[in-house]
N, C-alpha and C positions, 0 to 999 in steps of 0.2 A: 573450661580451659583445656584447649587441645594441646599434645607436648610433638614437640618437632618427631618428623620421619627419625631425623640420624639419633637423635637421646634412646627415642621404640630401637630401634635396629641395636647402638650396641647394648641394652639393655640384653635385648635378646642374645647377641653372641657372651656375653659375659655369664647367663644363666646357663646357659650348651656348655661353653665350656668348662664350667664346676659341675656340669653333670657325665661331660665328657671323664674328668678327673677323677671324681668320683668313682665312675664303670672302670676304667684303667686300674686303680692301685686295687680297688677291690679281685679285678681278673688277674695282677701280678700276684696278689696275695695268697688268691685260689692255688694258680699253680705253683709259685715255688713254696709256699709255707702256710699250711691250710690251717697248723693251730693259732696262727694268728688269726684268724676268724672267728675262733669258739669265745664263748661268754669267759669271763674269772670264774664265776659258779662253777661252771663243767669243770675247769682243767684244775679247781681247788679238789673238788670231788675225784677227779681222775687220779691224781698225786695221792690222795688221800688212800684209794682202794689200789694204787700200787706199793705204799708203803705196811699196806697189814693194817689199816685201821678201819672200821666197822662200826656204824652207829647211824642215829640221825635225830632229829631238832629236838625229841624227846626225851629218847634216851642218856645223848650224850655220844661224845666217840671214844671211842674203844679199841684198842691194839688187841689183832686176831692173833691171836697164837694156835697151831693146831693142836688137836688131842696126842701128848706123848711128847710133847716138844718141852725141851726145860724154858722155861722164863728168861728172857733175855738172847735166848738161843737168836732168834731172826734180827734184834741189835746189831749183837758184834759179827754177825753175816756181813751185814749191809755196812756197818764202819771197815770191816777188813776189804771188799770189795774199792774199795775209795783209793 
């Protein structure tokens, strides 16, 4: 069973142009806002080692405090910053 010229034809412009769509929001996205691009993994992990926290699948996570710093110190930093 042959399928007519024009059904092939827009089949075809209809796959171009979701691949067209595709290529577009992906290159808007590059330039104006590239962390929309990264995985959740990354930018959970990224957030995680900007806020002081240290760990991984075995240990567990862990809030880094430096040597000499009292407890709580890097907390009420980051709430008084807000």
């Amino acid at each position: 069973m042959k399928a007519e010229t024009w059904v092939l034809v827009v089949l075809a412009v209809l796959a171009g142009l979701s691949v067209l769509l595709y290529m577009a929001s992906y290159t808007y996205c590059l330039l104006t806002d590239k962390e929309a691009l990264r995985t959740e993994t990354y930018q959970i992990q990224r957030l995680a080692i900007e806020k002081g926290f240290v760990g991984d699948s075995l240990t567990g996570i862990l809030r880094y405090e430096a040597p000499g710093d009292q407890p709580g110190k890097q907390i009420a930093a980051a709430e008084d910053e807000k």
